[in-house]
LOBATOR-956138 format. One record per atom (N, C-alpha, C): atom name; x, y, z. Coordinates in nm, 4 decimals. Atoms other than C-alpha are relative to their C-alpha. Layout:
N
CA:X:Y:Z
...
//
This chain:
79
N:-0.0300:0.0008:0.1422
CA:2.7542:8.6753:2.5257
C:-0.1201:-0.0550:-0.0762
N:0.1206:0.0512:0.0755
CA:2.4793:8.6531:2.2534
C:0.0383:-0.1304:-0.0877
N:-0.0084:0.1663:0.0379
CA:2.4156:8.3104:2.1054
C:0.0115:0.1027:-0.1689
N:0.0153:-0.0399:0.1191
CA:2.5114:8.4094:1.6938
C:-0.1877:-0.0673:-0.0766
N:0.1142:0.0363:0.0298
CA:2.1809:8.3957:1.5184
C:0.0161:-0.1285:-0.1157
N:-0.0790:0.1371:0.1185
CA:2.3337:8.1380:1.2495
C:-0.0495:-0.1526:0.0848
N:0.0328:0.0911:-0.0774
CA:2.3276:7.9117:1.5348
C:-0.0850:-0.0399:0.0339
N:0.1375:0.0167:-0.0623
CA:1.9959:7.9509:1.6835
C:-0.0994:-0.0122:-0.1435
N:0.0129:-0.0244:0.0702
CA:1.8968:7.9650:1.3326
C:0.0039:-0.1790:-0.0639
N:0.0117:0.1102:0.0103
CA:1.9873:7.6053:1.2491
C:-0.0095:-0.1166:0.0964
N:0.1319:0.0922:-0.0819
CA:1.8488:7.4609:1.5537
C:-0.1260:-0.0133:-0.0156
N:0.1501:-0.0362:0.0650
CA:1.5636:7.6295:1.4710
C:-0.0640:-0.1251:-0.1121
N:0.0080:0.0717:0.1386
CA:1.5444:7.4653:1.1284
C:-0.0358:-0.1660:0.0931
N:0.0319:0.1594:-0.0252
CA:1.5877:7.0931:1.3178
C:-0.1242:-0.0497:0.0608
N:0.0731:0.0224:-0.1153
CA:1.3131:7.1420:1.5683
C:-0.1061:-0.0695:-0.0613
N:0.0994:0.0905:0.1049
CA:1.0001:6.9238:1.4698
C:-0.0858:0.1240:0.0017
N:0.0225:-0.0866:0.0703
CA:0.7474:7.1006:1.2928
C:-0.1002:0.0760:0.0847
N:0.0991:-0.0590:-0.0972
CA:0.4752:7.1899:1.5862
C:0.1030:0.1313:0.0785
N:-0.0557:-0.0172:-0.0671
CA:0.7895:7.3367:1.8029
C:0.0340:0.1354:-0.1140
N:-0.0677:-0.1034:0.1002
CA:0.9077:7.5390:1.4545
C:-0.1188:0.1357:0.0041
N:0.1245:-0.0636:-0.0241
CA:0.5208:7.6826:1.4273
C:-0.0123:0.0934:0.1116
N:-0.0034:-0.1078:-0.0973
CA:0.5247:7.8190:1.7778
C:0.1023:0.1124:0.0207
N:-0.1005:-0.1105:-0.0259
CA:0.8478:7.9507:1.7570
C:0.0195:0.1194:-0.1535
N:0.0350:-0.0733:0.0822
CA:0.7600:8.1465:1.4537
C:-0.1316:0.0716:0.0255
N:0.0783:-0.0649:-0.0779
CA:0.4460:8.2640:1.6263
C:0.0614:0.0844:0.0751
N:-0.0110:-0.0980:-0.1496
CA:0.5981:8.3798:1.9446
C:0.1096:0.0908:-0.0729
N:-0.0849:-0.0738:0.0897
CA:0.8886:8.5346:1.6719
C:-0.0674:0.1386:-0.0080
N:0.0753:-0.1355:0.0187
CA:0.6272:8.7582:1.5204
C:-0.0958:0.1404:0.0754
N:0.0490:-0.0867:-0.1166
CA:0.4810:8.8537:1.8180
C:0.0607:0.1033:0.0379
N:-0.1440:-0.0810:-0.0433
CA:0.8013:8.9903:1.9382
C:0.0013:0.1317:-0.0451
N:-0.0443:-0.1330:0.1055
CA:0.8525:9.2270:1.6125
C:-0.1579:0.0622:-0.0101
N:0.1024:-0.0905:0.0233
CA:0.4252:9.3030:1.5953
C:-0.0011:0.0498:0.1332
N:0.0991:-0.0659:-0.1293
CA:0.2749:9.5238:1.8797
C:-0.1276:-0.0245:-0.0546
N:0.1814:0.0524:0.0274
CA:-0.1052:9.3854:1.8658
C:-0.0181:0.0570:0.1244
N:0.0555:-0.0235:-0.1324
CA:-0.1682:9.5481:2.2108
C:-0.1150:0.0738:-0.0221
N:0.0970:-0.0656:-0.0026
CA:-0.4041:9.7932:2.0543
C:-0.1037:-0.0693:-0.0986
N:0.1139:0.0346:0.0900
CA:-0.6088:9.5495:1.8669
C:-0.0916:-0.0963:0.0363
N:0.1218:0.0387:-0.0067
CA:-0.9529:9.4616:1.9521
C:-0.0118:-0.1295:-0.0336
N:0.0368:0.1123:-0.0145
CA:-1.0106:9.0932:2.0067
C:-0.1045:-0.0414:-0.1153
N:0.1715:0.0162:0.0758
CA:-1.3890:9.1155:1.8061
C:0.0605:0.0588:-0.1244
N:-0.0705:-0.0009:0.1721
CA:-1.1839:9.2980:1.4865
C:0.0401:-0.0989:-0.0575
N:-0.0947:0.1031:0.0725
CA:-0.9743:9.0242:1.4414
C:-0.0615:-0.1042:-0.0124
N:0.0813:0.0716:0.0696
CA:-1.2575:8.7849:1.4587
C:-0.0725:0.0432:-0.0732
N:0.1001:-0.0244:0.0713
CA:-1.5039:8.9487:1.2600
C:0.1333:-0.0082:-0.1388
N:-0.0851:-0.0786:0.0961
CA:-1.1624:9.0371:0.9872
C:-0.0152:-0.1941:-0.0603
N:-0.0251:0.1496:0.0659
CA:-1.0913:8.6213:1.0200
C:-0.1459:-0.0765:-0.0906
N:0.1351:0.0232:0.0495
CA:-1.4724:8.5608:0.9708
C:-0.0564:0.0533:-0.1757
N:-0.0215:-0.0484:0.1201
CA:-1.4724:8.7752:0.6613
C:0.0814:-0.0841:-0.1009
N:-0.0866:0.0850:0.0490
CA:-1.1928:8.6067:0.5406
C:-0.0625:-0.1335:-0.0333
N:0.0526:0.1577:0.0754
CA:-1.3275:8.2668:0.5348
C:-0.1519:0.0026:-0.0213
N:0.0904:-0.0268:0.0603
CA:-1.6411:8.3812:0.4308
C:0.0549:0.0142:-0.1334
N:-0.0179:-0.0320:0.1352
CA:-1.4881:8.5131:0.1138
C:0.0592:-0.1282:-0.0238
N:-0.0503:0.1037:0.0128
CA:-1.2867:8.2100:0.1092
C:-0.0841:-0.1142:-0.0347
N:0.0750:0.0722:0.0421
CA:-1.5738:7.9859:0.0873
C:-0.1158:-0.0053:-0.1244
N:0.0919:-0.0896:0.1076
CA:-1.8127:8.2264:-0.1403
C:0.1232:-0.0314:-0.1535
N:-0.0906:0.0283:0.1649
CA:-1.5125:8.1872:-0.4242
C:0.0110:-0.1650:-0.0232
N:0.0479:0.1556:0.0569
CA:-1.5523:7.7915:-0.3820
C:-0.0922:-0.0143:-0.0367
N:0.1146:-0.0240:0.0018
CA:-1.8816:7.8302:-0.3980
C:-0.0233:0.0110:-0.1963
N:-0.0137:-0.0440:0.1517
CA:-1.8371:8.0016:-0.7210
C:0.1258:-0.0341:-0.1105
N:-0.1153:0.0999:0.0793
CA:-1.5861:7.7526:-0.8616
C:0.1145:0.1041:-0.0350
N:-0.1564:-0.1101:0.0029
CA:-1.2653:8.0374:-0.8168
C:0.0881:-0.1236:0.1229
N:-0.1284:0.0752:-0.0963
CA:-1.1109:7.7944:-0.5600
C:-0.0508:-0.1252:-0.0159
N:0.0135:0.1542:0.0180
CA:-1.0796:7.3827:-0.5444
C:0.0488:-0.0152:0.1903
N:-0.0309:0.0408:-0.1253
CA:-1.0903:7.2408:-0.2370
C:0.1040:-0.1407:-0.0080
N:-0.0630:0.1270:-0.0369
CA:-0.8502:6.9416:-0.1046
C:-0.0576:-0.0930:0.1184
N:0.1022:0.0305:-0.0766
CA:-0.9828:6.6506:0.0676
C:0.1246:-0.0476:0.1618
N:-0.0864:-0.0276:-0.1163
CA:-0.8463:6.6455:0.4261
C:0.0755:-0.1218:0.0392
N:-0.1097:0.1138:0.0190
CA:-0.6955:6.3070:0.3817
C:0.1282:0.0054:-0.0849
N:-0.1514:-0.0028:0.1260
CA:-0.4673:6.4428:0.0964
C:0.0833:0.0703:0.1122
N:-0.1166:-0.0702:-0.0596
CA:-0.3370:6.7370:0.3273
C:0.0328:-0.0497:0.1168
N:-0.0630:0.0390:-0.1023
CA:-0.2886:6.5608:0.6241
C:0.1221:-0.1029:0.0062
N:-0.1341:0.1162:0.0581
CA:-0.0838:6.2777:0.4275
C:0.1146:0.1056:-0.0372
N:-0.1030:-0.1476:0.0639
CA:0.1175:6.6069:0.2558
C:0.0570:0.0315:0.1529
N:-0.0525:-0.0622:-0.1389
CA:0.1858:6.7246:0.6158
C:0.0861:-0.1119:0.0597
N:-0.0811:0.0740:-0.0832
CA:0.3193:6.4004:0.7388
C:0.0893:-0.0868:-0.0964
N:-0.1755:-0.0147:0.0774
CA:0.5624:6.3634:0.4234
C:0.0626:0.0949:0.0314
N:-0.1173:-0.1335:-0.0212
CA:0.6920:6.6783:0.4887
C:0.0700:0.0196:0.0960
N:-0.0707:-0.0074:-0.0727
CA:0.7381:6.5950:0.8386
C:0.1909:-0.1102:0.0015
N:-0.0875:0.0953:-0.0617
CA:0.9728:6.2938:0.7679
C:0.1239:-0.0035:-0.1109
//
């Protein structure tokens, strides 16, 4: 008999927040097929990415945070 997803659903929710992360990883995995995608795309795509990502700080379009704020933000949110 299948576990109702309601259920697994608000375990989910309790789990701490590293345990929630993976299981929302290995989730999407599930529903993508990535089998046909090239290892070196997906770095060069991420590389791009935070290239542009840094080029718009650069050019005062983004604000950075300093890594003491978000790590304090992360460990209110855990508690």
């Amino acid at each position: 008999m299948a576990i109702p997803a309601e259920v697994i659903e608000k375990e989910a929710i309790a789990l701490p927040r590293e345990d929630k992360a993976r299981l929302v990883m290995h989730l999407l995995e599930s529903i993508e097929d990535r089998s046909n995608l090239d290892p070196r795309l997906l770095e060069q795509a991420w590389l791009a990415e935070a290239d542009r990502r840094y080029q718009a700080y650069l050019r005062g379009e983004e604000q950075s945070i300093p890594a003491e704020e978000v790590f304090a933000d992360l460990r209110a949110d855990d508690h």
